[in-house]
MARLUM-444929 format. One record per residue (C-alpha): x, y, z; residue number from 1. Coordinates in steps of 0.05 Angstrom, whole numbers, plus 5000, padded with zeros to 4 digits. Example, Ala and Ser with C-alpha at 12.3 -4.5 7.8 and 13.67 -1.06 7.14 Angstrom:
2
+------+------+------+-----+
!    u !    v !    w ! num !
+------+------+------+-----+
! 5246 ! 4910 ! 5156 !   1 !
! 5273 ! 4979 ! 5143 !   2 !
+------+------+------+-----+
This chain:
378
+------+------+------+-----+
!    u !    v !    w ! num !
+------+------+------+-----+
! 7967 ! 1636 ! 5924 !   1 !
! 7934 ! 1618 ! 5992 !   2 !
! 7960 ! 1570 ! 6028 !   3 !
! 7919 ! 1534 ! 6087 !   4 !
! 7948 ! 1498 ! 6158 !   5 !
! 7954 ! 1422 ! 6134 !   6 !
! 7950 ! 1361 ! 6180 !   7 !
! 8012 ! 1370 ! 6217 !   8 !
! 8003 ! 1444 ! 6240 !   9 !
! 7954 ! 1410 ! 6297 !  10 !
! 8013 ! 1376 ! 6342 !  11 !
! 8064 ! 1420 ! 6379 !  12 !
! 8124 ! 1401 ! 6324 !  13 !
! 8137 ! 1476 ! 6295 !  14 !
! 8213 ! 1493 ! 6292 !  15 !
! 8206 ! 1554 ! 6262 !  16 !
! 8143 ! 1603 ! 6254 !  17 !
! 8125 ! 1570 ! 6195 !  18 !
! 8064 ! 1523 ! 6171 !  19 !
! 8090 ! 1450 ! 6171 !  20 !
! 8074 ! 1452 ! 6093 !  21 !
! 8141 ! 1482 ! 6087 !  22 !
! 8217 ! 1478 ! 6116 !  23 !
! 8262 ! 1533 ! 6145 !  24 !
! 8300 ! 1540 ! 6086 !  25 !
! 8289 ! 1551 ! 6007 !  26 !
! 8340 ! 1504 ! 5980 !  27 !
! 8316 ! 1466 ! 5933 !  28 !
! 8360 ! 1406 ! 5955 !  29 !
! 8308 ! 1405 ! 6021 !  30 !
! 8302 ! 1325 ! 6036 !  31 !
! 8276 ! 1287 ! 6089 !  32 !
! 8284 ! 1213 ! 6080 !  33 !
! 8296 ! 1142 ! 6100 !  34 !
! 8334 ! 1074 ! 6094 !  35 !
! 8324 ! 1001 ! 6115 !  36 !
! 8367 ! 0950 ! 6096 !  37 !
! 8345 ! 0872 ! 6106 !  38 !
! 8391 ! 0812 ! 6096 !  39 !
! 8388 ! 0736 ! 6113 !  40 !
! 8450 ! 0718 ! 6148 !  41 !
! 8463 ! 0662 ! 6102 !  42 !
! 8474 ! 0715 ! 6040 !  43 !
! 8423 ! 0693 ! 5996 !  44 !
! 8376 ! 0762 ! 5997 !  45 !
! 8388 ! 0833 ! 6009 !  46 !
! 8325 ! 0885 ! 6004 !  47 !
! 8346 ! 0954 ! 6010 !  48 !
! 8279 ! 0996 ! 6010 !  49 !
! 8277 ! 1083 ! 6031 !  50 !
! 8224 ! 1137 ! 6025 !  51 !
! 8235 ! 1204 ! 6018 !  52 !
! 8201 ! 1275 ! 6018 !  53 !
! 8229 ! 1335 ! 5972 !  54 !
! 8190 ! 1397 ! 5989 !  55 !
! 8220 ! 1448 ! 5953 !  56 !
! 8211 ! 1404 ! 5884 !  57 !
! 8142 ! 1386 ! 5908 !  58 !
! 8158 ! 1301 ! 5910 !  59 !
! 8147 ! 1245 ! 5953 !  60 !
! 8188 ! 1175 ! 5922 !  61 !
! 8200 ! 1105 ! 5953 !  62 !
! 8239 ! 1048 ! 5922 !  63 !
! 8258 ! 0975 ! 5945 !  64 !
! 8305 ! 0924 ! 5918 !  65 !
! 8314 ! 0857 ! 5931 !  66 !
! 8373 ! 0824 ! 5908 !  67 !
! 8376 ! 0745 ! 5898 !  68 !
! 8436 ! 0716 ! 5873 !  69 !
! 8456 ! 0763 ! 5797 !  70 !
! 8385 ! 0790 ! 5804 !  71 !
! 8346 ! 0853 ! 5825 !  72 !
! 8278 ! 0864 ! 5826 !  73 !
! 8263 ! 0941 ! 5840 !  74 !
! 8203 ! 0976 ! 5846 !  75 !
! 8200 ! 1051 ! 5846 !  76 !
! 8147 ! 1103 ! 5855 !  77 !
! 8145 ! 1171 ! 5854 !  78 !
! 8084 ! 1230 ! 5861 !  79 !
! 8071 ! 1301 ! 5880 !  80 !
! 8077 ! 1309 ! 5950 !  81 !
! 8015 ! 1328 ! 5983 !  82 !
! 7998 ! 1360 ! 6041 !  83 !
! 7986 ! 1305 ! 6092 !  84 !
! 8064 ! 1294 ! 6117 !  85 !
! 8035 ! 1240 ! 6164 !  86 !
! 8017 ! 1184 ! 6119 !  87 !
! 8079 ! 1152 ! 6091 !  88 !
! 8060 ! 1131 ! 6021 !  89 !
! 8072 ! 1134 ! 5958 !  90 !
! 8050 ! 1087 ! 5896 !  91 !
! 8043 ! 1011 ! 5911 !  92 !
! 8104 ! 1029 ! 5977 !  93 !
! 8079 ! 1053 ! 6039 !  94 !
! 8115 ! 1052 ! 6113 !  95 !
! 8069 ! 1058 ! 6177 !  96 !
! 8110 ! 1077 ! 6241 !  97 !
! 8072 ! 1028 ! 6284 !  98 !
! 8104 ! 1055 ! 6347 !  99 !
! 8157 ! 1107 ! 6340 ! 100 !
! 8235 ! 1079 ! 6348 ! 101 !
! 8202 ! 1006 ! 6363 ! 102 !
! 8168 ! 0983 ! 6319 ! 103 !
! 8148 ! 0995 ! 6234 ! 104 !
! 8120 ! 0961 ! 6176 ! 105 !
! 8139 ! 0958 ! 6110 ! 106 !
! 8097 ! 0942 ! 6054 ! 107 !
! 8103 ! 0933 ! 5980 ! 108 !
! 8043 ! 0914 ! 5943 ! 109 !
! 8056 ! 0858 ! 5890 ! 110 !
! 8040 ! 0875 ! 5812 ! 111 !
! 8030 ! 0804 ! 5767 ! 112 !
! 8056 ! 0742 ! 5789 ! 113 !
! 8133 ! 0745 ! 5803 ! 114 !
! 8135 ! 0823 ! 5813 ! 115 !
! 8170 ! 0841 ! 5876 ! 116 !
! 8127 ! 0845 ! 5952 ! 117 !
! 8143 ! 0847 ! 6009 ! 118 !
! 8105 ! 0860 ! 6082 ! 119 !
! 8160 ! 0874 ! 6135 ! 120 !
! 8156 ! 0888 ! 6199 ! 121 !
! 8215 ! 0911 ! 6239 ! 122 !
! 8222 ! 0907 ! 6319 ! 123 !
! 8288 ! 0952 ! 6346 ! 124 !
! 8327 ! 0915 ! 6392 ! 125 !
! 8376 ! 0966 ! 6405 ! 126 !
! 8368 ! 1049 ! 6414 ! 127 !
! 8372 ! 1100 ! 6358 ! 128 !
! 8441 ! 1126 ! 6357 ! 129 !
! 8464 ! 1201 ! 6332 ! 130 !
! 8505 ! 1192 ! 6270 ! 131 !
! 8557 ! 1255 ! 6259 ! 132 !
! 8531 ! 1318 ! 6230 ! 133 !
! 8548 ! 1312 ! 6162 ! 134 !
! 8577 ! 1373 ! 6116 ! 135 !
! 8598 ! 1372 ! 6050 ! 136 !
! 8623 ! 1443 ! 6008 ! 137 !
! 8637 ! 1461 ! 5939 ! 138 !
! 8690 ! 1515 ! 5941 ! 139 !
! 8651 ! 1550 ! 5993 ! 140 !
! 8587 ! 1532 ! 5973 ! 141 !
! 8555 ! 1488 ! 6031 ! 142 !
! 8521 ! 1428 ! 5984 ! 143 !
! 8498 ! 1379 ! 6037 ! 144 !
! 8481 ! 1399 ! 6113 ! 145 !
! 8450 ! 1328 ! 6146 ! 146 !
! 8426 ! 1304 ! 6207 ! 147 !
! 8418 ! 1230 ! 6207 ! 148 !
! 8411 ! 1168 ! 6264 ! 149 !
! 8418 ! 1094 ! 6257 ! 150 !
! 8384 ! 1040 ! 6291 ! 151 !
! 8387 ! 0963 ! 6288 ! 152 !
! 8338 ! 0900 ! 6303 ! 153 !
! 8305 ! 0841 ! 6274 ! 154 !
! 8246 ! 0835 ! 6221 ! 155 !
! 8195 ! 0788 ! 6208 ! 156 !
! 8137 ! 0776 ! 6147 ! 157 !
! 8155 ! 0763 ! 6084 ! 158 !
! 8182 ! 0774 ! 6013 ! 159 !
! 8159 ! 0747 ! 5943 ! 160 !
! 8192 ! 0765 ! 5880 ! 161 !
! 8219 ! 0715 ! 5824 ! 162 !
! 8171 ! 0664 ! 5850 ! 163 !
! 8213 ! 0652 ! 5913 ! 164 !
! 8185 ! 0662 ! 5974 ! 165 !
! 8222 ! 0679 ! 6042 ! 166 !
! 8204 ! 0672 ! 6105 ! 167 !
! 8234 ! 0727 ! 6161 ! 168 !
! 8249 ! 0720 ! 6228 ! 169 !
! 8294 ! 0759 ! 6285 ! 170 !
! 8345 ! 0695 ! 6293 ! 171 !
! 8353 ! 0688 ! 6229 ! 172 !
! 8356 ! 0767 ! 6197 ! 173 !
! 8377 ! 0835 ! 6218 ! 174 !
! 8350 ! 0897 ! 6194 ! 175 !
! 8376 ! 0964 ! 6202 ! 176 !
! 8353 ! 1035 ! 6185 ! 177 !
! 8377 ! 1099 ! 6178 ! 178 !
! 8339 ! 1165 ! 6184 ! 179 !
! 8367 ! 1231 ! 6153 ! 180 !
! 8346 ! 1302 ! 6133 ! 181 !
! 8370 ! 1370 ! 6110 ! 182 !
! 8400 ! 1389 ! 6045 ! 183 !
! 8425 ! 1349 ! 5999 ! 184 !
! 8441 ! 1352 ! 5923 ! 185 !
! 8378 ! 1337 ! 5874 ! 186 !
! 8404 ! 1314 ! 5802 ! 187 !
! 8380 ! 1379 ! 5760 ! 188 !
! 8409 ! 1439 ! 5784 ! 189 !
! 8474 ! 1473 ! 5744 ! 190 !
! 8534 ! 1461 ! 5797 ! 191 !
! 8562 ! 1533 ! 5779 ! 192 !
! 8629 ! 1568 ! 5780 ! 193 !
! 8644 ! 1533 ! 5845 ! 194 !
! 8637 ! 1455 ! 5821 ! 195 !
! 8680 ! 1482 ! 5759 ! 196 !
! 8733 ! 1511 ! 5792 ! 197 !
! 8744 ! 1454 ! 5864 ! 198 !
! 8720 ! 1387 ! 5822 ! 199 !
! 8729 ! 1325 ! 5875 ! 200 !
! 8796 ! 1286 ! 5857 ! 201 !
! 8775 ! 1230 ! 5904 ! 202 !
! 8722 ! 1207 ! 5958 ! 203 !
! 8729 ! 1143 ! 6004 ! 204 !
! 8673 ! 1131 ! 6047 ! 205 !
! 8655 ! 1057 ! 6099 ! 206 !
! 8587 ! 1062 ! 6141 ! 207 !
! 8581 ! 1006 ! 6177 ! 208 !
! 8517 ! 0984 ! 6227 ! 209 !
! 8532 ! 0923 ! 6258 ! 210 !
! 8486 ! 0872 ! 6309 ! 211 !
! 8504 ! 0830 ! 6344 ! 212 !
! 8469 ! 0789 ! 6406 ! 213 !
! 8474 ! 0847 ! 6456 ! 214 !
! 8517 ! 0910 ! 6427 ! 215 !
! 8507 ! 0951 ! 6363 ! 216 !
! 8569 ! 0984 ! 6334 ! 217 !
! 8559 ! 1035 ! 6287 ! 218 !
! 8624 ! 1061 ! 6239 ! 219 !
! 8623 ! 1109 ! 6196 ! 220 !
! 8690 ! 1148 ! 6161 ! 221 !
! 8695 ! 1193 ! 6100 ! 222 !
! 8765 ! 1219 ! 6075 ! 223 !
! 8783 ! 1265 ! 6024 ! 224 !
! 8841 ! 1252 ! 5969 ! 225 !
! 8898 ! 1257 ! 6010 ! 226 !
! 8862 ! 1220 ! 6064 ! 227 !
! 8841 ! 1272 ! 6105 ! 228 !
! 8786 ! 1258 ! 6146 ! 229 !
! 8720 ! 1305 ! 6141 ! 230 !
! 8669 ! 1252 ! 6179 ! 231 !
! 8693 ! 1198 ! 6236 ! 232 !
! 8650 ! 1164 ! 6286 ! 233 !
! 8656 ! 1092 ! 6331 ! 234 !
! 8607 ! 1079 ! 6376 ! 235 !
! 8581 ! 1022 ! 6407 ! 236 !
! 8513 ! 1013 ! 6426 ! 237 !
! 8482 ! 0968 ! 6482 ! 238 !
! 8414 ! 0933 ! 6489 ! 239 !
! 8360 ! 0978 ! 6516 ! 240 !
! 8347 ! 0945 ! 6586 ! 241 !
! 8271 ! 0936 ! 6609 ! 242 !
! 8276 ! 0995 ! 6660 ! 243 !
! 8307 ! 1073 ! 6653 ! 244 !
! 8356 ! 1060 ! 6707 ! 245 !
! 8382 ! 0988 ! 6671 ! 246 !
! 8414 ! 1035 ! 6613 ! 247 !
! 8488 ! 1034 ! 6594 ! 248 !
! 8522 ! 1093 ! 6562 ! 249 !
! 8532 ! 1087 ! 6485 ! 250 !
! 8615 ! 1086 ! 6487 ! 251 !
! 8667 ! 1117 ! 6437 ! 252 !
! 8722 ! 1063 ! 6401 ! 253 !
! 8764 ! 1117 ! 6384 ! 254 !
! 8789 ! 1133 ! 6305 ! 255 !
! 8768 ! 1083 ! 6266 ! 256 !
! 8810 ! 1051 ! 6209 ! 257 !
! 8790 ! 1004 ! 6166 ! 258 !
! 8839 ! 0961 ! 6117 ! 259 !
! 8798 ! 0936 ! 6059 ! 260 !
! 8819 ! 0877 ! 6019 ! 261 !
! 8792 ! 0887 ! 5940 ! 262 !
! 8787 ! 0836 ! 5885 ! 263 !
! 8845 ! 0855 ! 5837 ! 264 !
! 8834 ! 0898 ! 5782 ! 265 !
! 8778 ! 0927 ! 5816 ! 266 !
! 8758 ! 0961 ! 5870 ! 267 !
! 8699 ! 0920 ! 5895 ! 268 !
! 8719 ! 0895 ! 5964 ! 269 !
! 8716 ! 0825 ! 5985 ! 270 !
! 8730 ! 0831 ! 6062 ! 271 !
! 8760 ! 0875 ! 6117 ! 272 !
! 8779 ! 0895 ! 6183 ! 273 !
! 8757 ! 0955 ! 6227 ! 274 !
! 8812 ! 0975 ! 6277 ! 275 !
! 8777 ! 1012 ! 6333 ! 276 !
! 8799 ! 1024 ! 6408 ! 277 !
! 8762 ! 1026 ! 6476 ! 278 !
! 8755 ! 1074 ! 6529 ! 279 !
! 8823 ! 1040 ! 6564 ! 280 !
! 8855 ! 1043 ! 6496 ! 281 !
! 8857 ! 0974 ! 6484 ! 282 !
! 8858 ! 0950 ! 6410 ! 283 !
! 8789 ! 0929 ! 6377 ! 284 !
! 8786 ! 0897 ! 6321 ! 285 !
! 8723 ! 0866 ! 6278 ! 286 !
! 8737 ! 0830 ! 6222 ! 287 !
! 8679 ! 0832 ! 6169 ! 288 !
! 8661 ! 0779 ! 6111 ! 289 !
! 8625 ! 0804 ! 6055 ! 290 !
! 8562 ! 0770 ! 6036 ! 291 !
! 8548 ! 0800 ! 5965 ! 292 !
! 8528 ! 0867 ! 5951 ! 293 !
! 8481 ! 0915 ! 5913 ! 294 !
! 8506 ! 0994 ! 5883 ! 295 !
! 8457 ! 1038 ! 5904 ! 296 !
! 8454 ! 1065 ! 5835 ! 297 !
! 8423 ! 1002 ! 5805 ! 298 !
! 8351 ! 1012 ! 5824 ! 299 !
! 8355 ! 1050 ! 5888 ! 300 !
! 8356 ! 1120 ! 5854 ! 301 !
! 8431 ! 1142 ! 5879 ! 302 !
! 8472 ! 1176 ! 5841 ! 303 !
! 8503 ! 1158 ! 5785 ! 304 !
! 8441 ! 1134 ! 5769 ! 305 !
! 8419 ! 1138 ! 5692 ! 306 !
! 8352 ! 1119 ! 5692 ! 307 !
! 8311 ! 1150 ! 5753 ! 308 !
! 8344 ! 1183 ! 5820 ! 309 !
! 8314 ! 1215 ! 5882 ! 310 !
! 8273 ! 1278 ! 5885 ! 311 !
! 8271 ! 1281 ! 5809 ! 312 !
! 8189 ! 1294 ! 5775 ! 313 !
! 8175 ! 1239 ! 5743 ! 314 !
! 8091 ! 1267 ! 5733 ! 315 !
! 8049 ! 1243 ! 5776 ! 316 !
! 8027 ! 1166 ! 5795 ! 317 !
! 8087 ! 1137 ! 5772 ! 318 !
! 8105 ! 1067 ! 5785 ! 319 !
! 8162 ! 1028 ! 5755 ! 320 !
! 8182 ! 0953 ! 5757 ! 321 !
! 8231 ! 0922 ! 5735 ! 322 !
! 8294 ! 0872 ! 5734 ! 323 !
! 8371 ! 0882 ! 5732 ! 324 !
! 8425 ! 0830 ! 5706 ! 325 !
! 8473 ! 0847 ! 5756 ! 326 !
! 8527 ! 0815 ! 5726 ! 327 !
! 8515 ! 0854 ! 5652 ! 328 !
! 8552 ! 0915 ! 5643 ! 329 !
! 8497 ! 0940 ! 5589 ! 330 !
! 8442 ! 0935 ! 5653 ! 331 !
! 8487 ! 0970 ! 5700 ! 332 !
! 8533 ! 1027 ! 5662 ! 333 !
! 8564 ! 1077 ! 5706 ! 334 !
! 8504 ! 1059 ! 5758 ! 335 !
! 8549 ! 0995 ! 5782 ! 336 !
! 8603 ! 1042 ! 5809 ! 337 !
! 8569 ! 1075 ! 5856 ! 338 !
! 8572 ! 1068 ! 5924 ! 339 !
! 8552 ! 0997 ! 5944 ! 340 !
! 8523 ! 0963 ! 6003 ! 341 !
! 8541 ! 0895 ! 6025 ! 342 !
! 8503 ! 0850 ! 6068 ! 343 !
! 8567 ! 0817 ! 6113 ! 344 !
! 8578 ! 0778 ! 6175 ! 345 !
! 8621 ! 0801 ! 6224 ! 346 !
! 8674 ! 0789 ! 6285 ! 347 !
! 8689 ! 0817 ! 6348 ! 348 !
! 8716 ! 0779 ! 6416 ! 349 !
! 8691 ! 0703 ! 6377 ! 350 !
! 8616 ! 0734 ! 6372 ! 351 !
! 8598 ! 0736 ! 6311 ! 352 !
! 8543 ! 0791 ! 6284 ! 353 !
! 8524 ! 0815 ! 6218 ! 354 !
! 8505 ! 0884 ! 6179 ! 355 !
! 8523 ! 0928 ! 6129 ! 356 !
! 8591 ! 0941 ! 6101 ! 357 !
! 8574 ! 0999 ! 6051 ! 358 !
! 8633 ! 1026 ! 6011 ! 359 !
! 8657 ! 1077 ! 5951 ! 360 !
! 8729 ! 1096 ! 5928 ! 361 !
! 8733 ! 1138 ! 5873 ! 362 !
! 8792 ! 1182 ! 5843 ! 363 !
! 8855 ! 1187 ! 5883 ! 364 !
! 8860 ! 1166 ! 5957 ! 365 !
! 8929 ! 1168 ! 5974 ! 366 !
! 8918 ! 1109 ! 6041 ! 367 !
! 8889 ! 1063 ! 5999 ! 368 !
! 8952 ! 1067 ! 5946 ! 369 !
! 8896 ! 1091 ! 5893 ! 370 !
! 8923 ! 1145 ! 5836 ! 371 !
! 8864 ! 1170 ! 5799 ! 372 !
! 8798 ! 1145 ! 5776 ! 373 !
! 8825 ! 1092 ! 5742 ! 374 !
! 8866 ! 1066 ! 5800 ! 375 !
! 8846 ! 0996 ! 5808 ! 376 !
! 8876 ! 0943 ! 5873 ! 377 !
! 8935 ! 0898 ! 5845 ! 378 !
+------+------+------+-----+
């Protein structure tokens, strides 16, 4: 097979000596990818849309969600990937970086009448900010290697779906995103000896991007059974002033903990607190309300997602629409307890700021007073 330079070979991007057509490694969990999440701060709507590339399964998928009140609309597309990495696009879902860290778009064209669409754009208020390099191992087996950063600002256009209309502005919405790449586990391949032998007895993740007026504060935590924590990071963010010299040093609040508060007999939370500390060790502490929340299963192609997830052929051109009862078991199955994002309004110092509280606790997690997997708050 021959294979030709493709759009991207042109610009001075190469990382290894390699056509741009491929990536310096033959994993097939290869992803490159992306998330925005877009809430009002009143509660009443939540869009969660991504795009992603896959080029060692040869496919390019998008998805966005909108929930309103019990409902989701979702759209999802999915092709071959071709060989022009530039144009961001995939069914009736496209995103067009307008300016690069400043500004994108974010369209979904509408089907019939009542079908989700949405034309977005978002404006960053605030710089993009490293997230931790994130590893994850089976036995020995490295299964996820990423690189990801956050950012957070305002949005404005509009979304349909359900005929309801909304209206977006900055003062009234925040939008955040969240950039990531590497290698990542595609549903399909056999998990081995390894999975068999070191099978998870419990995960506990928070990420947390939060705006407010003139600071961003990004948490993120992920701890193992017994607690032990394999990914940590607080770090607050200030507004990119108008000149080079104007800018402020992103600062560190220390080990973050973060006491959750569940509805009983469940372990969907309902509100929390992030204890974090300052450079002169002072006590932080933002308290978060939870707005109402979508799993990233239902629609968004997460795992445990039954009926489509990311990277996965579905033959090419395909486009599906369609509309969850989020409130019937029979729409959701295992897909509604999966990790779950939550549009919430938050605390610090009497300011009040929103973003997203996105949680999962599964199987044993010995701080949280959880057994097994079928541990549940009292």
């Amino acid at each position: 097979m021959t294979f030709r330079p493709v759009p991207l070979d042109e610009y001075p991007v190469h990382q290894a000596p390699l056509s741009m057509r491929h990536v310096a490694t033959g994993d097939r969990n290869a992803y490159d990818r992306c998330i925005f999440h877009v809430f009002d701060h009143a509660g009443r709507a939540l869009l969660i849309a991504g795009l992603g590339v896959y080029p060692n399964t040869g496919v390019i998928d998008a998805y966005v969600t909108l929930k309103v009140g019990d409902t989701l609309h979702a759209v999802r597309a999915s092709d071959a990937l071709g060989e022009d990495r530039t144009t961001l696009a995939v069914g009736p879902i496209r995103i067009e970086v307008v300016e690069p860290l400043r500004t994108l778009r974010l369209v979904c064209e509408g089907g019939e009448d009542g079908e989700l669409a949405c034309d977005i754009t978002w404006h960053a208020e605030f710089p993009a900010v490293w997230e931790p390099h994130h590893l994850g191992y089976s036995g020995d087996r490295l299964t996820l290697e990423g690189r990801r950063f956050v950012q957070a600002g305002g949005a404005s256009g509009w979304i349909r779906a359900g005929g309801e209309e909304f209206t977006l502005t900055p003062q009234e919405w925040t939008a955040t995103r969240d950039r990531s790449w590497g290698v990542r586990p595609i549903p399909g391949e056999q998990p081995g000896r390894a999975a068999e032998e070191h099978r998870t007895e419990g995960f506990h993740w928070v990420w947390c991007p939060i705006r407010f007026r003139d600071r961003f504060v990004m948490v993120i935590l992920q701890e193992d059974a017994d607690g032990y924590r394999s990914l940590s990071e607080a770090v607050l963010v200030h507004a990119a002033g108008t000149r080079r010299d104007e800018a402020r040093p992103d600062e560190q609040l220390g080990w973050p903990y973060v006491d959750i508060a569940y509805t009983p007999g469940t372990r969907v939370p309902t509100d929390a607190t992030l204890h974090l500390t300052d450079a002169a060790r002072k006590q932080v502490e933002i308290r978060a309300e939870l707005l109402g929340g979508t799993p990233l299963a239902v629609g968004a192609g997460y795992p445990p997602a039954q009926d489509w997830q990311h990277g996965t052929w579905q033959g090419r051109g395909w486009v599906d629409r369609r509309r969850y009862d989020l409130t019937d078991p029979a729409d959701l199955g295992l897909a509604g307890y999966g990790v779950t994002d939550h549009a919430a309004r938050f605390t610090l110092d009497g300011e009040v700021g929103h973003g997203i509280f996105e949680h999962g606790s599964f199987g044993r997690h010995d701080p949280s007073g959880f057994a097994d997997f079928s541990s549940v708050a009292q």
